[in-house]
C-alpha positions in Angstrom: 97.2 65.3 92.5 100.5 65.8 91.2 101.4 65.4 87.6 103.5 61.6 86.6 106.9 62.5 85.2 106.5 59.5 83.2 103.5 61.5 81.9 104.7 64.1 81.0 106.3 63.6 77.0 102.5 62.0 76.9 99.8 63.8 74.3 96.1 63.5 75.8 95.5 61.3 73.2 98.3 59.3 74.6 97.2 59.2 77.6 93.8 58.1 76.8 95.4 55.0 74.5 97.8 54.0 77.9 94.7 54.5 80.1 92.9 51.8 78.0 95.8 49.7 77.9 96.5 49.9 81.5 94.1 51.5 83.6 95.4 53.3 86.8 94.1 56.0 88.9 97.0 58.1 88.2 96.4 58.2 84.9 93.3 59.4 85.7 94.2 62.5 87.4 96.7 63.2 84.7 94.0 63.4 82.2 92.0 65.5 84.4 94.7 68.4 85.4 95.7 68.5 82.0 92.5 70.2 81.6 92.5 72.1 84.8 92.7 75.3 82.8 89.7 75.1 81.1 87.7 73.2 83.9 88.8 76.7 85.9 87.6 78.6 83.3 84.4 77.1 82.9 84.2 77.7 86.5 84.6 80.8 86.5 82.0 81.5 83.8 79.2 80.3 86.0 79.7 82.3 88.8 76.2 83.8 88.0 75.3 80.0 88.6 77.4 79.8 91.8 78.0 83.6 93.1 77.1 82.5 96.5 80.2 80.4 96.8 83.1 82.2 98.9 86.1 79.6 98.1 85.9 78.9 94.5 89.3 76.6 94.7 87.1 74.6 96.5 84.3 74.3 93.8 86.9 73.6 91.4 88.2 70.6 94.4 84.9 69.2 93.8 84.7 69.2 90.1 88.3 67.9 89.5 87.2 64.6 92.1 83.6 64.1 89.6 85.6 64.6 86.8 88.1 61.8 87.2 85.3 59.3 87.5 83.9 60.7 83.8 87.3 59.2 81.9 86.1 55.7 82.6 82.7 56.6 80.9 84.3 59.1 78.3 84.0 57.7 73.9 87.1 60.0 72.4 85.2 58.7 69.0 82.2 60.5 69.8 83.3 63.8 70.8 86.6 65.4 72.7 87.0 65.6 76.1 86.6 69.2 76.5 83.0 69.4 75.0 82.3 65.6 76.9 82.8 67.5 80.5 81.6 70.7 79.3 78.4 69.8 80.7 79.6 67.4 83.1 80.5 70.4 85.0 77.8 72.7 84.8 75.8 69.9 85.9 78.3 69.6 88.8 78.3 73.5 89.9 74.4 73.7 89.8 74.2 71.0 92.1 76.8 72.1 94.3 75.4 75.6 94.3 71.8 73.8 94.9 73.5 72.0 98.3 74.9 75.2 99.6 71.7 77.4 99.3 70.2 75.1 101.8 72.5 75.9 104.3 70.5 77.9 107.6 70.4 81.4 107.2 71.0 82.1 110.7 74.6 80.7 110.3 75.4 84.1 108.8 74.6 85.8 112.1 76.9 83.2 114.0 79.6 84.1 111.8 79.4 88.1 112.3 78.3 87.7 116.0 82.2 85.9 115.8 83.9 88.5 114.0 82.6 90.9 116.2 83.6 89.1 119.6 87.6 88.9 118.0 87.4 92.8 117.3 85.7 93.3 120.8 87.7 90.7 122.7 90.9 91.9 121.1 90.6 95.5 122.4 89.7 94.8 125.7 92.2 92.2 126.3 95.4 93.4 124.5 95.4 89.9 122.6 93.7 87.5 120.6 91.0 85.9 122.7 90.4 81.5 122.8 88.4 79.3 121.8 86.7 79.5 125.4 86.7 83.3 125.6 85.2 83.8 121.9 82.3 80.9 122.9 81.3 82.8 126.3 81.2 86.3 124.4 78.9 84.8 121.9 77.2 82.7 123.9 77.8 79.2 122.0 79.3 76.4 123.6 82.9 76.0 122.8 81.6 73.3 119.9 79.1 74.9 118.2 82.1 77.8 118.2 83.9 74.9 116.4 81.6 74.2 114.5 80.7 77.7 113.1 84.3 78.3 112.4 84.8 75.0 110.6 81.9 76.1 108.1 82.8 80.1 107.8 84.8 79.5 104.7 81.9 77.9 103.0 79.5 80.4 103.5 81.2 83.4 104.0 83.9 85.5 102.5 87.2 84.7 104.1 89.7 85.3 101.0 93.2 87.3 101.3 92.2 88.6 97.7 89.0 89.8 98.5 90.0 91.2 101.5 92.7 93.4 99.5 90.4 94.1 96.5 87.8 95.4 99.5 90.4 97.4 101.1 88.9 101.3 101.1 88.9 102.5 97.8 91.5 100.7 96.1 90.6 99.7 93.0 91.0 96.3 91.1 94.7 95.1 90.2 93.0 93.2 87.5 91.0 95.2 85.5 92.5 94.5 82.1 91.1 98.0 80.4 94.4 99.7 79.9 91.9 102.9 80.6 91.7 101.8 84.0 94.9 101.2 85.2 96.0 102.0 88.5 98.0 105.8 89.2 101.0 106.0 90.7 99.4 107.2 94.3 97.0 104.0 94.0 100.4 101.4 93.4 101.8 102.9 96.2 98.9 102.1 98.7 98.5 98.3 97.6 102.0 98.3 97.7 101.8 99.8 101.3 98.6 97.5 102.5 100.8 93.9 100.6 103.4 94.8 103.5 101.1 95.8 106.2 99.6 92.3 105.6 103.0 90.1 104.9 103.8 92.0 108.9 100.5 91.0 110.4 100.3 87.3 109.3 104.2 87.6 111.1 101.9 88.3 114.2 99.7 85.0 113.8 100.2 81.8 115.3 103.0 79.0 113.2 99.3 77.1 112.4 97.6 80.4 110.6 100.8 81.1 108.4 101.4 77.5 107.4 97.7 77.2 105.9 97.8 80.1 104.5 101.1 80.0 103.0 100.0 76.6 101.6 96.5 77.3 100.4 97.9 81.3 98.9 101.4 80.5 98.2 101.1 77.0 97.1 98.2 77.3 95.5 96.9 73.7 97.2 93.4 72.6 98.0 91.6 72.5 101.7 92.5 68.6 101.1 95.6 68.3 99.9 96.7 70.9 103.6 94.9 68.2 105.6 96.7 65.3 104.4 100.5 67.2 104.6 98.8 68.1 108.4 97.0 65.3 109.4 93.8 66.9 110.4 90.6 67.0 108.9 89.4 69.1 106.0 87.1 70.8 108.7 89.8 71.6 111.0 91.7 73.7 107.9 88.6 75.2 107.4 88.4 76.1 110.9 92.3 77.7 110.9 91.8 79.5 107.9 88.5 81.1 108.5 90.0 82.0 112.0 93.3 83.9 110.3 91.3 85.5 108.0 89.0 87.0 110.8 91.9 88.0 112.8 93.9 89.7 109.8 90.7 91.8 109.5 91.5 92.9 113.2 95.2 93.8 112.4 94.5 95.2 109.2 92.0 97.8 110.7 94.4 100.4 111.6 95.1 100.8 107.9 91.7 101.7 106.5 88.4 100.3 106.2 87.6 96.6 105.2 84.3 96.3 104.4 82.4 93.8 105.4 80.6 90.9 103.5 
C-alpha cells in the first residue's frame, strides 16, 4: 500500500484521467490513500456507530480494501470523491460493526480467564508461563488457547495507548482545551510510565517487539506485518494480544491499569 513515486507530482484529478487511460491496481490504492486522512476521520466520527471495536487501524484496514473497488464504479462528473465514499463508508462501518456484535459473549470471559492465568502463572513461576502452561491453568486445550488469543484484539482492548491513557489517574495527553493541560507533576509521571514501558517491552521476546514496533512505530496494518513475516493475519493477532497482556503484568508495579 505504498504510495508510486511516479505518482506523486500527480493531482487526484490526474490520477483519475491516467486511471481511465490505463487502469492498474496501483493506481487504485493511490487514489484511495490520498484520501486516507479523511477516510480516518470519518472513521473516527462513527465511533458511536462502532465503539465496540478495540483496533480501529483495523476498521480503517477494511474500509481502505472496499474502498479501492469503489474507483472502478466512481462518475467524477456526478459528484467528488470525498462525498461519493462518504457513504460508502458508513455503510462499510455499520456492517462491520453489525459482524462483530455477533461474536459469543462468553469469549470475553476466555480472554480475562487468560489475563488472569499470565498474572497468576507469572508470580508463581518467576517467568512468563507457555502456551501449554496458560491452556492447563485455564483449562482450554492448547488450540482453543490459540484461538482465543488470535481473536483478543478484535474483541477486547489490547492498545499501548489505551493502556497509557488508563494508567491510574493520568489524564489525557490529548485533550486540546488549553484549560486542561497537563501540570508539571502529571508530565513527569507519563514521562516516568513512557520509560517504564520502552524497559519492559526490552523484557519481551524478539517476536513481541518486532510487531509492535511495526504496528506502533510504523504505523502498519495487522496485514501488511504478516506479509513482511510470513504468518497469518491471525497469528499477529495472536502475538500482539499476547504482548499486550504481558506488558499489563510488567507494568503492574507502577500503578493500577484498569481493566477493560
Amino acid at each position: 500500500m505504498v504510495a508510486q513515486d511516479a505518482y506523486a507530482g500527480m493531482s487526484v484529478d490526474e490520477l483519475f484521467q491516467e486511471y481511465q487511460r490505463a487502469p492498474t491496481n496501483e493506481l487504485r490504492w493511490e487514489i484511495v490513500l490520498r484520501h486516507r486522512k479523511f477516510i480516518t476521520e470519518t472513521v473516527l466520527r462513527l465511533r458511536n456507530i462502532c465503539n465496540s471495536f478495540s483496533q480501529m487501524e483495523d476498521v480503517i484496514d477494511e474500509v481502505l480494501i472496499e474502498l479501492v473497488n469503489a474507483v472502478d464504479t466512481y462518475d467524477p462528473s456526478k459528484a467528488s470523491f470525498k462525498a461519493y465514499v462518504y457513504k460508502r463508508i458508513t455503510g462499510i462501518v455499520i456492517d462491520l460493526a453489525h459482524r462483530e456484535s455477533l461474536g459469543p459473549r462468553y469469549f470475553h470471559r476466555k480472554v480475562r480467564a487468560v489475563e488472569r492465568a499470565n498474572s497468576e502463572l507469572y508470580c508463581q513461576l518467576g517467568r512468563f508461563p507457555n502456551e501449554e502452561e496458560i491452556a492447563a491453568h485455564t483449562g482450554m486445550s492448547v488450540e482453543q488457547y490459540r484461538k482465543t488469543m488470535a481473536n483478543a484484539s478484535l474483541y477486547s482492548t489490547t492498545s499501548l495507548d489505551e493502556m497509557l491513557e488508563s494508567y491510574a489517574e493520568i489524564p489525557s495527553a490529548s485533550v486540546k482545551d488549553a484549560a486542561n493541560e497537563m501540570d508539571p507533576e502529571n508530565i513527569w509521571q507519563r514521562s516516568e510510565l513512557t520509560e517504564a514501558l520502552a524497559e519492559k517491552i526490552g523484557m519481551l521476546s524478539q517476536s513481541h517487539q518486532l510487531v509492535l514496533s511495526l504496528y506502533y512505530e510504523k504505523e502498519m496494518g495487522m496485514r501488511e506485518i504478516a506479509e513482511i513475516l510470513g504468518v497469518t493475519t491471525s497469528r499477529v493477532s495472536q502475538i500482539h494480544a499476547s504482548a499486550i497482556q504481558k506488558l499489563r503484568v510488567l507494568l503492574s508495579d507502577y500503578g493500577e491499569i484498569k481493566k477493560k
